[in-house]
C-alpha positions in Angstrom: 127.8 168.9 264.2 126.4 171.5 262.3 122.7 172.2 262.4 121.3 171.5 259.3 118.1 173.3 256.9 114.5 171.8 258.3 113.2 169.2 255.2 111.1 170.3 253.1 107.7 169.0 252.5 108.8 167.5 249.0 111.6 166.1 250.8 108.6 164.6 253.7 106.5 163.4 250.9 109.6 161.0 249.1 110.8 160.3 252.5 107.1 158.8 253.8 106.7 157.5 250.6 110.0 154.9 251.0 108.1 153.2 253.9 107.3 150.2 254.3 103.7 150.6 254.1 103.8 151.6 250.5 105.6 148.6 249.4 103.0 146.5 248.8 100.8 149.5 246.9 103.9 150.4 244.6 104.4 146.6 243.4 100.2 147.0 243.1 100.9 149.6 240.4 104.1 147.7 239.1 101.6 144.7 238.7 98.5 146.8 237.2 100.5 148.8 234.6 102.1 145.1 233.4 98.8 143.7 233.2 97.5 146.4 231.1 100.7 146.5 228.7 100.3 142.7 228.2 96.7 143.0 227.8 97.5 145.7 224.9 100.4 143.8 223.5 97.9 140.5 222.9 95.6 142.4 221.3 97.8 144.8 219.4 100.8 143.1 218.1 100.5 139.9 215.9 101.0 136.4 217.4 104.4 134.7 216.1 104.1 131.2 215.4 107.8 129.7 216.4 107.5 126.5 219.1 104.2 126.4 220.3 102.7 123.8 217.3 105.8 122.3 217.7 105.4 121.6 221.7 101.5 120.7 221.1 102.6 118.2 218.5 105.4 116.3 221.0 102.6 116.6 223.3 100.0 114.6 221.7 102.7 112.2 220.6 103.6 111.7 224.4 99.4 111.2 224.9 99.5 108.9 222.2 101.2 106.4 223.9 104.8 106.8 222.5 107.6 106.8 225.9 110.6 106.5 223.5 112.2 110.3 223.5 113.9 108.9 220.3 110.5 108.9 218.6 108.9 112.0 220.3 109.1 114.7 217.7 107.5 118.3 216.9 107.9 120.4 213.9 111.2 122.0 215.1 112.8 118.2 215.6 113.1 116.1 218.2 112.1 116.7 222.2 114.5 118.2 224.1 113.1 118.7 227.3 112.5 116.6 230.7 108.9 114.8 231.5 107.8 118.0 233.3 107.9 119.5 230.2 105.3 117.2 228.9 102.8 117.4 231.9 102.7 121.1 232.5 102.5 121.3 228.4 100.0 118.8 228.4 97.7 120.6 230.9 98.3 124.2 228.9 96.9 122.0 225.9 93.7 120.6 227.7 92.7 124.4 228.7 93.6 125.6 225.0 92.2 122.6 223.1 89.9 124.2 220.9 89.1 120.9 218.7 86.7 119.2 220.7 88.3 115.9 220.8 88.5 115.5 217.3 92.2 114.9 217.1 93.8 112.1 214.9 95.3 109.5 216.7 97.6 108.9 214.7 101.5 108.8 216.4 103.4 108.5 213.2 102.0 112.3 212.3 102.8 114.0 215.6 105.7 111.9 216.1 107.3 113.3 212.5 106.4 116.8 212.8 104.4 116.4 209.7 100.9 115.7 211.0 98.4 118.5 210.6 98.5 121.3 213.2 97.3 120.9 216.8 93.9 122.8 216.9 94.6 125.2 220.0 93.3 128.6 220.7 96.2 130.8 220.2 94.5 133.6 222.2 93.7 131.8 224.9 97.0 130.2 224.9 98.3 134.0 225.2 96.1 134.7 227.9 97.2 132.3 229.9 100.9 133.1 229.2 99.6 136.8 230.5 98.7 134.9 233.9 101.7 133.4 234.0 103.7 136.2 233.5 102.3 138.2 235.7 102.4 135.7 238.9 105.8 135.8 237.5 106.5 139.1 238.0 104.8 139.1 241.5 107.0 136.7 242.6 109.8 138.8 241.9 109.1 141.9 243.1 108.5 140.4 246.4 112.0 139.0 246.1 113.5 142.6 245.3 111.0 143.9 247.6 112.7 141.3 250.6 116.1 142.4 249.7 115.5 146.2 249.7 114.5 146.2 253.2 117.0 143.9 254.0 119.8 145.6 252.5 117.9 148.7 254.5 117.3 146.9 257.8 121.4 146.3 258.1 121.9 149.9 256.9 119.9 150.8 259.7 121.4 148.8 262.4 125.2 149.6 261.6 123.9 153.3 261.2 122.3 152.9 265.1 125.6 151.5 266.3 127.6 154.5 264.6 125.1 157.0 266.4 125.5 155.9 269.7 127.7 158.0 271.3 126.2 161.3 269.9 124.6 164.0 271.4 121.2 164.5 271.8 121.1 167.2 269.7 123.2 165.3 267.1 120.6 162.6 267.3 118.0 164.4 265.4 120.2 165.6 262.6 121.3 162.1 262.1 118.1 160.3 262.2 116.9 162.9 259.2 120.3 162.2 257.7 119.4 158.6 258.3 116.0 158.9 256.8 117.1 160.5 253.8 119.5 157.8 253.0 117.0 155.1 253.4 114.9 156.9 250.7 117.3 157.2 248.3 118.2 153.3 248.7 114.4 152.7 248.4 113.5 154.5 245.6 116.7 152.9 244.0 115.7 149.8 244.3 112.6 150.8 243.0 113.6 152.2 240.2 115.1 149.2 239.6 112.2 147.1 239.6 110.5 149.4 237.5 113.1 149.3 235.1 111.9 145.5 234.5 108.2 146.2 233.5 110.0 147.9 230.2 111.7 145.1 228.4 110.4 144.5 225.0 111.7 141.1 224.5 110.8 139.5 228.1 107.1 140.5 227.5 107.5 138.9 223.8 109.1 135.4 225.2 105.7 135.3 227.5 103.1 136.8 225.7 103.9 136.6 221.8 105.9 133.0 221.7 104.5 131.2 224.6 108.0 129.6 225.1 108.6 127.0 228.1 111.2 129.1 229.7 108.7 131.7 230.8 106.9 128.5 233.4 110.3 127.3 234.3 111.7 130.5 235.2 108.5 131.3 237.5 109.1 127.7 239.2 112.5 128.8 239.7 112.1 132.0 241.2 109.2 130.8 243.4 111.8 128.8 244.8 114.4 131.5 245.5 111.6 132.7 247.3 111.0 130.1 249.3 114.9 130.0 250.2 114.4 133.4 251.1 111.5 132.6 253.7 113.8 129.7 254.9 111.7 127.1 253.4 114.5 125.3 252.2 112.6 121.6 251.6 109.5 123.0 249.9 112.1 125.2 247.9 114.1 122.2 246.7 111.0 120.8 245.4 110.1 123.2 243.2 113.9 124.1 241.6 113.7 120.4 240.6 110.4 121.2 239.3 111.5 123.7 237.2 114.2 122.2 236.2 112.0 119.1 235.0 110.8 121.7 232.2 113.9 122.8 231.2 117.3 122.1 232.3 118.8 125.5 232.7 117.9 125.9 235.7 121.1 123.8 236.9 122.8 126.8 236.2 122.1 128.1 239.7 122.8 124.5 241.2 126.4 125.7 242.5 125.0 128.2 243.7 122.5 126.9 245.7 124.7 123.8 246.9 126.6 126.3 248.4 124.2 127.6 250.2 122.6 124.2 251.5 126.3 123.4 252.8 125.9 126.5 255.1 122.2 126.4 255.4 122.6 123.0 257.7 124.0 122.1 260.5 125.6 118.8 259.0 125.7 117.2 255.5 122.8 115.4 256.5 120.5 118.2 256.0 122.0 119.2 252.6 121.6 114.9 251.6 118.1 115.5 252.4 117.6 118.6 250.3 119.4 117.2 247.3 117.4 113.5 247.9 113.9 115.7 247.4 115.7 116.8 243.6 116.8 113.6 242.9 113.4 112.2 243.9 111.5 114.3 242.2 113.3 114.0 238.7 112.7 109.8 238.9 109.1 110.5 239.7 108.4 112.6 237.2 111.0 110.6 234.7 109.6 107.1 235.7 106.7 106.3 232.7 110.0 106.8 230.4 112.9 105.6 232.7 111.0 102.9 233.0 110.5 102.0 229.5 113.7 103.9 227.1 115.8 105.3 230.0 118.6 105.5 227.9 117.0 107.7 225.5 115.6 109.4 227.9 118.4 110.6 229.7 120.4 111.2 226.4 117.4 113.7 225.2 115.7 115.5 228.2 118.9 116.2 229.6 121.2 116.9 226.4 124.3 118.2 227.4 126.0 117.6 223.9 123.4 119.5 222.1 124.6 121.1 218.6 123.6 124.9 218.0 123.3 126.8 215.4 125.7 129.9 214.7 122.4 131.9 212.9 120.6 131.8 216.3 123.1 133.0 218.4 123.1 136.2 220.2 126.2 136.5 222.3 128.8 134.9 219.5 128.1 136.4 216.4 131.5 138.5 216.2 133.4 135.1 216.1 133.9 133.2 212.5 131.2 130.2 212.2 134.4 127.7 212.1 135.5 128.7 215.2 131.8 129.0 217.0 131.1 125.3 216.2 134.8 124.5 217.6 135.3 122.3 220.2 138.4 124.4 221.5 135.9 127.2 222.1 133.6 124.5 224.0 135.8 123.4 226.3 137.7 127.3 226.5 134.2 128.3 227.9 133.9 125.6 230.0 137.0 125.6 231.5 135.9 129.6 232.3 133.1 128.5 233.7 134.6 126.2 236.2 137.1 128.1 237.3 135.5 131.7 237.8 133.1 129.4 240.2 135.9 128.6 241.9 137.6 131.8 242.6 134.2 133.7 243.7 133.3 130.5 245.7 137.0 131.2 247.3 135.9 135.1 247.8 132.4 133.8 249.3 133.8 131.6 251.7 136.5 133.7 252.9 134.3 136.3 253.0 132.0 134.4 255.2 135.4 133.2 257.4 135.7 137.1 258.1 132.5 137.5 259.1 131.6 134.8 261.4 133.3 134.8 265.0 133.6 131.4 264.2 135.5 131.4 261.4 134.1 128.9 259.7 131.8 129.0 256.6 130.3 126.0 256.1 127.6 124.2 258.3 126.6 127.6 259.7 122.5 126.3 261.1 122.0 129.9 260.8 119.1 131.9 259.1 120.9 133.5 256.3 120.1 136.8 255.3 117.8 137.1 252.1 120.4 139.7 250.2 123.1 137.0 250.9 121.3 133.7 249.4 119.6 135.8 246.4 123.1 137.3 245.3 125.2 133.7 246.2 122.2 131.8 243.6 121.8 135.1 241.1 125.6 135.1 240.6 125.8 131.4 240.1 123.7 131.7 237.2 125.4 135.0 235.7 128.6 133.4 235.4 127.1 130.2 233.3 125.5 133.0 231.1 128.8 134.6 230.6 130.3 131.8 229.6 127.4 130.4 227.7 128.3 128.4 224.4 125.6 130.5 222.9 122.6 132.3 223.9 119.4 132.0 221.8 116.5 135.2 221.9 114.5 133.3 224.7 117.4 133.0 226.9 116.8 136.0 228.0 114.3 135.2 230.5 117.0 132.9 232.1 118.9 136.1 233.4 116.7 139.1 233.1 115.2 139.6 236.0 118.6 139.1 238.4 120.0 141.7 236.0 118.8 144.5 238.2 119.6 142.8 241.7 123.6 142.2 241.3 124.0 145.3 239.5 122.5 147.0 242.3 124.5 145.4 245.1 127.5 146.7 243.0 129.4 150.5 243.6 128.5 150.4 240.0 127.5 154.5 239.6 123.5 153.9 239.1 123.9 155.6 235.7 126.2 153.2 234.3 124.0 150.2 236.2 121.0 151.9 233.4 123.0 151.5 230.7 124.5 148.1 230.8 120.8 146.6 231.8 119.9 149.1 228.0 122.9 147.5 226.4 122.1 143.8 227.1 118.4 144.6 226.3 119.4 146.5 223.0 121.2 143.2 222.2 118.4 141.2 222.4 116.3 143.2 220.4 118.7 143.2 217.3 117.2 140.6 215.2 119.4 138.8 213.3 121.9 139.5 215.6 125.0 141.5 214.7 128.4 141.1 215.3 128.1 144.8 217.0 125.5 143.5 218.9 127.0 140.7 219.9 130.1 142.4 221.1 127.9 145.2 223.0 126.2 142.1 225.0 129.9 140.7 225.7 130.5 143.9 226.8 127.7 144.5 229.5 128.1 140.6 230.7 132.0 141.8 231.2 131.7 145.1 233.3 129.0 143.2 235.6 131.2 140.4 236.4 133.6 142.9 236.9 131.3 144.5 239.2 130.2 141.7 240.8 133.8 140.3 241.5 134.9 144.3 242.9 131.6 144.1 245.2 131.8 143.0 248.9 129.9 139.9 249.4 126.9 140.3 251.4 126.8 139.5 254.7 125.5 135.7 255.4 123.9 136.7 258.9 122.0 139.6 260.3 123.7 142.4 262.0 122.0 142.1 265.2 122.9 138.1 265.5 125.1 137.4 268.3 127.6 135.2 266.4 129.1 138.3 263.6 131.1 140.6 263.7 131.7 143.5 261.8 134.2 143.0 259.0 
């Protein structure tokens, strides 16, 4: 091997800078500069009124006594959301209530959306969504921050194994060659994460509309997190808790199914992980299962809900008459199903390949982080895809796992940049345009693309006794 130039100290700065003990300072500074920025954003950019009255007002109708979800209206129409909904709402009204009790009574006001307007303190509402986002945000750096040195960590390994048989003279050159690497994957990655403290319309859905899928999504990911740390029970519980706020959340349900089926030993285990969901949802459910559980099921969880072709931000180049279609319905959802299929083929064979085994299911393994992030992220890429529509706050349902797939891609990290500045450009276009609309297509498209062209990660560590190299 030929000797190579001695580093320079620029070279030894970025390359101590990519360890691990500056991890935790560099999400610091991520953390920091988003508190500021939402600090200025509150105080800087006007407040836009859009479903907050409307959530207080189903709220206080709820308080008021009413348990039919027929009857339990806001200003924007009728409630749409499951019981959790109501309780975490309920609990952002009590610290906001800026009325001192002296709220009418009266259910037939709330209940039409044409009562007067729930007497909350906006700015303190928006402070609170600043808390929120940022415990948000903390939550899923530490996610990207597991993966990167996962993804590292295996780099490593299979890089030792390569080196074995070298020299001792070689040995140096390659562990600077190693090193090197390493810091260009880490500073990567955190690009990457930086990338996500610049997104206009993420900091608006938290900060500037309060809407419910900011909460929901930070439930959610605490969860992944808590897959990741192999705290499968305690992560169950709170994906059903998020998805008792909104039900989008069940977009990552293949996903994670998936991954309970290999995450046990026996169906057993995966019963018991599903039970704690199913639990929770009739706990939580029970004051109006009890009492309508007809209408409740028909509105918390309404899969047959009409939307409207002004709002939508990924179907806009389409004619109105064949958005409302039903063809176009059941065309997506047909998609849907069957591109889970054919990447759950390519995970499981995948998996076949890299288990000595050869078996994918059942494993009673620790799964590697990168692998259960990706197997749930992806789950819940492909129902945005294939999305009968997409509203603004949507957004926040895909956003932040944006930056993760594309990066376990052989996507060039240029073109990674751009589609993550297409899909935000598109959700920035307000109304949305039928160029817009096509340019989001466009991005969801190359990703999948991406993501179907990418190896799938590998379900175990390097070092465990039971893989094998594929």
């Amino acid at each position: 091997m030929k000797p190579t130039k001695p580093q320079s100290i620029i070279t030894k700065i970025y390359i101590y800078l990519s360890h691990e003990e500056w991890d935790i300072p560099y999400i610091a500074i991520l953390l920091i500069f988003e508190a500021i920025l939402c600090t200025a954003i509150i105080h800087f950019i006007p407040y836009t009124e859009i479903d907050w009255e409307a959530y207080m007002q189903e709220v206080t109708c709820w308080q008021n006594g009413e348990r039919d979800y027929m009857n339990i209206r806001g200003g924007t129409g009728p409630l749409v959301y499951p019981a959790g909904f109501l309780y975490l709402y309920g609990f952002f009204k009590w610290l906001t209530d800026s009325s001192n009790g002296n709220i009418d009574n009266d259910i037939e006001g709330y209940g039409n959306g044409g009562g007067d307007a729930i007497e909350t303190d906006i700015l303190m509402a928006q402070k609170l969504f600043c808390v929120v986002y940022i415990i948000h945000a903390t939550i899923v750096f530490f996610i990207y921050n597991t993966v990167m040195r996962n993804q590292c960590n295996q780099f490593l390994k299979i890089d030792n194994v390569s080196s074995q048989a070298s020299s001792a003279d070689d040995e140096k050159t390659l562990s600077d060659s190693s090193s090197l690497k390493i810091a260009h994957k880490i500073w990567s990655w955190r690009i990457g994460m930086g990338l996500m403290c610049f997104s206009k319309r993420i900091h608006s859905i938290f900060v500037l509309r309060l809407f419910n899928d900011a909460p929901c999504m930070l439930l959610c990911y605490l969860s992944v997190l808590l897959f990741l740390k192999n705290k499968f029970y305690i992560g169950c519980f709170f994906f059903s808790l998020a998805v008792s706020i909104k039900m989008n959340v069940l977009l990552f349900a293949p996903g994670l199914l998936l991954l309970l089926l290999q995450h046990n030993r026996n169906f057993i285990g995966t019963i018991k992980c599903l039970s704690i969901c199913a639990v929770l949802q009739l706990i939580l459910g029970a004051p109006f299962l009890l009492s309508y559980p007809i209408s409740y099921i028909k509105k918390a969880f309404e899969f047959d809900r009409v939307f409207f072709f002004k709002w939508t931000v990924n179907w806009k180049f389409l004619p109105e008459d064949i958005f409302v279609s039903k063809g176009l319905s059941i065309l997506l959802l047909t998609s849907h199903i069957v591109t889970l299929i054919l990447l759950s083929k390519k995970w499981i064979q995948s998996v076949k390949k890299q288990t000595k085994t050869g078996t994918a299911l059942f494993i009673g393994k620790t799964m590697s982080p990168t692998y259960i992030v990706y197997t749930i992220f992806v789950s819940n890429f492909v129902g945005i895809v294939f999305a009968r529509t997409l509203h603004y706050q949507f957004y926040e349902w895909y956003f932040h796992s944006l930056v993760l797939m594309l990066w376990l891609t052989d996507i060039p990290i240029m073109v990674r940049i751009l589609l993550i500045g297409m899909v935000e450009f598109s959700f920035n276009v307000f109304p949305a345009t039928p160029i817009s609309s096509l340019c989001l297509q466009i991005s969801h498209g190359v990703t999948l693309i991406g993501i179907w062209k990418a190896k799938v990660p590998l379900i175990l560590e390097v070092s465990d006794k039971h893989y094998k190299q594929e």
